[in-house]
C-alpha positions in Angstrom: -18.4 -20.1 -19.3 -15.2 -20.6 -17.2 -14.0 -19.4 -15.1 -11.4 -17.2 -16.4 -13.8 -16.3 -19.2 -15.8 -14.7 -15.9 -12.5 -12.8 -15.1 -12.1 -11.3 -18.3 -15.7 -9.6 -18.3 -15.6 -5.4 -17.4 -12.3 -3.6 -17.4 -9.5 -4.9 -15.3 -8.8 -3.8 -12.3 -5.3 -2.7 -11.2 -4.7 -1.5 -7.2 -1.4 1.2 -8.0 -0.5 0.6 -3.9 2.3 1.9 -1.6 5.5 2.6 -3.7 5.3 2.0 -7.4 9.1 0.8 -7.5 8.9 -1.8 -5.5 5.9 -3.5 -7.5 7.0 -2.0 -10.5 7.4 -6.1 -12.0 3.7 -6.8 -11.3 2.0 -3.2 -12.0 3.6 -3.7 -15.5 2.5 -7.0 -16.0 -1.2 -6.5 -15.2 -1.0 -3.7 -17.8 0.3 -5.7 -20.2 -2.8 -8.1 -19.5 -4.8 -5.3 -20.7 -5.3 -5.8 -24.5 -4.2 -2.9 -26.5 -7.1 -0.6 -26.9 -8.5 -2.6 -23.9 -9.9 -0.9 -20.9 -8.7 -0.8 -17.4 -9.3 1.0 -13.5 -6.5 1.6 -11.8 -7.1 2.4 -7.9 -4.6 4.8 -6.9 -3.3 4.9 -3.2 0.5 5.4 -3.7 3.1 7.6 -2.4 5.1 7.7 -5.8 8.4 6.1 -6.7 11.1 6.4 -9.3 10.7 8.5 -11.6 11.6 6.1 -14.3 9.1 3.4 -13.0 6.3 6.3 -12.8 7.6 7.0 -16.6 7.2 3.2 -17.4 4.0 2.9 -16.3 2.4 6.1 -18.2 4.4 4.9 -21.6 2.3 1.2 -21.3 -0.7 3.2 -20.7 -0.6 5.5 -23.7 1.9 3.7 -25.9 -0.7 0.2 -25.5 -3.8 2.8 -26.3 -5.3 1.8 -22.8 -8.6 3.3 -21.9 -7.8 3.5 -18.7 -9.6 5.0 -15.5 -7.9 6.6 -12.6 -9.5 6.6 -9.4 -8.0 8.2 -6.1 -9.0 6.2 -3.5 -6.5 7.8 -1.0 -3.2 9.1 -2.0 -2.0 9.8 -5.1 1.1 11.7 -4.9 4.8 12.0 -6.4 5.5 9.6 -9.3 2.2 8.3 -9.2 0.3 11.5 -10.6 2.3 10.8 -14.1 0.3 6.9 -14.6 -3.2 8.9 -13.4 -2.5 11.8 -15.5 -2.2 9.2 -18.1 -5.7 7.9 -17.4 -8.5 9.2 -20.4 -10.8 9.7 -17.0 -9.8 10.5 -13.7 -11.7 10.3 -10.6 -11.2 12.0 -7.0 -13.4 12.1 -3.8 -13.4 15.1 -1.3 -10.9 12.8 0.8 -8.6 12.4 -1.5 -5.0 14.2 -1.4 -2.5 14.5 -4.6 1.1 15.7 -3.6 3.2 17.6 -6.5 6.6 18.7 -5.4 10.5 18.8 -6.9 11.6 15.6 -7.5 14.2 13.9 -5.0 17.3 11.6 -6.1 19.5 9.8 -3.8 22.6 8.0 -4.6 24.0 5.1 -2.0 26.9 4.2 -4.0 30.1 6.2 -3.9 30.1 8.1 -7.0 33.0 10.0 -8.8 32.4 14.0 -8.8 31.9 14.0 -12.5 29.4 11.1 -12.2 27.4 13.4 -9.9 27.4 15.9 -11.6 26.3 14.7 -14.8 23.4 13.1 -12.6 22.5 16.4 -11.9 22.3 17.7 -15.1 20.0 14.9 -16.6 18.0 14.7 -12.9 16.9 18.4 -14.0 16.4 17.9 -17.5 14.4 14.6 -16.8 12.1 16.7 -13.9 11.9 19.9 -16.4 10.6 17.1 -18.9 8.1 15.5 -16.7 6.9 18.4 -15.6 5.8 19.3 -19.4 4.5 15.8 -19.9 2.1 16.3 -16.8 0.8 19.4 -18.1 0.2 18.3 -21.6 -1.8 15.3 -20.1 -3.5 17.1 -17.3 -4.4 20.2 -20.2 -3.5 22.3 -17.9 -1.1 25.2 -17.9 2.7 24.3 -17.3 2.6 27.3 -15.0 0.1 26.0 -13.0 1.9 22.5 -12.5 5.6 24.9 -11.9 3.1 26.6 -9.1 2.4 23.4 -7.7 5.4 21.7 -7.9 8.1 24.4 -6.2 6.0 24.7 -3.4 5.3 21.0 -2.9 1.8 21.5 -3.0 -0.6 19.2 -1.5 -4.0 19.4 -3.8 -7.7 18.1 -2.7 -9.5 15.7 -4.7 -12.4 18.7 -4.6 -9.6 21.2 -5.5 -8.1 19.1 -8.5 -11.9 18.3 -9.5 -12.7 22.2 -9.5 -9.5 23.2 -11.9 -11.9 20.5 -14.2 -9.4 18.1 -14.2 -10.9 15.3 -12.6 -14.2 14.1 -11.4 -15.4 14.6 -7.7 -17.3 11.4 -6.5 -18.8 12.1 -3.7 -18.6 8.7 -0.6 -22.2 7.7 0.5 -23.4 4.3 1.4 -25.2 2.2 -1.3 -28.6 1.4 -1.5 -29.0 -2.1 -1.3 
């Protein structure tokens, strides 16, 4: 046995770190290592992104038939909720800390009024959309996730974990 046949025993591992855009290139090519059908963890300690990137991401996972794990092992807020929502388990400790609030859009180019406008329009159909999606995948309520969104709602990993929609995991040293 290699060793690259060594690498490919037990799920791969994917670290969904700091802001998903800006890795965006590499996230979705260790995805696409996965085999379809294939299993994966991703550890989730990200702030978000784009919201197109955060749509990218959860379309390889469910598109590809991944059987992926999320696990929160700080942060998991903004765009990345949509990839861990898309994860068949998902798994929180006390500590960790998911933020769900209105999406933001900035523009640093000089834009015609129309253009902005019509930016506008799709920027709220796209975070009325999402918003479904997250519910659908979370099985939860799209009240609930409305709730949690307009008031920018930061939610425990123990909170998330009671509304049963992820697993608490509690941190204690191993016995070694």
């Amino acid at each position: 046995m290699d060793d690259r046949d060594r690498e490919q025993e037990g799920p791969v591992e994917i670290p969904l770190v700091g802001d998903l855009t800006e890795n965006e290139h590499e996230l979705c090519e260790k995805l696409l290592s996965v085999p379809p059908g294939g299993e994966c963890i991703l550890y989730i300690d990200s702030l978000g992104g784009s919201p197109y990137c955060a749509m990218a991401l959860t379309s390889l996972i469910v598109l590809r038939g991944l059987r992926a794990t999320g696990v929160v092992a700080g942060e998991c807020s903004s765009a990345a909720l949509w990839p861990f929502a898309a994860c068949g388990r998902r798994l929180v400790t006390p500590y960790s800390v998911l933020l769900f609030h209105p999406m933001k859009w900035q523009s640093e180019e000089n834009v015609a009024l129309g253009e902005a406008a019509e930016w506008a329009r799709h920027f709220g159909q796209l975070e009325t959309d999402m918003d479904l999606l997250l519910a659908r995948m979370l099985d939860v309520p799209a009240e609930k996730i409305r709730q949690w969104v307009q008031a920018g709602r930061y939610v425990s990993g123990a909170e998330l974990a009671e509304a049963g929609l992820a697993e608490l995991v509690e941190l204690k040293p191993m016995d070694l």
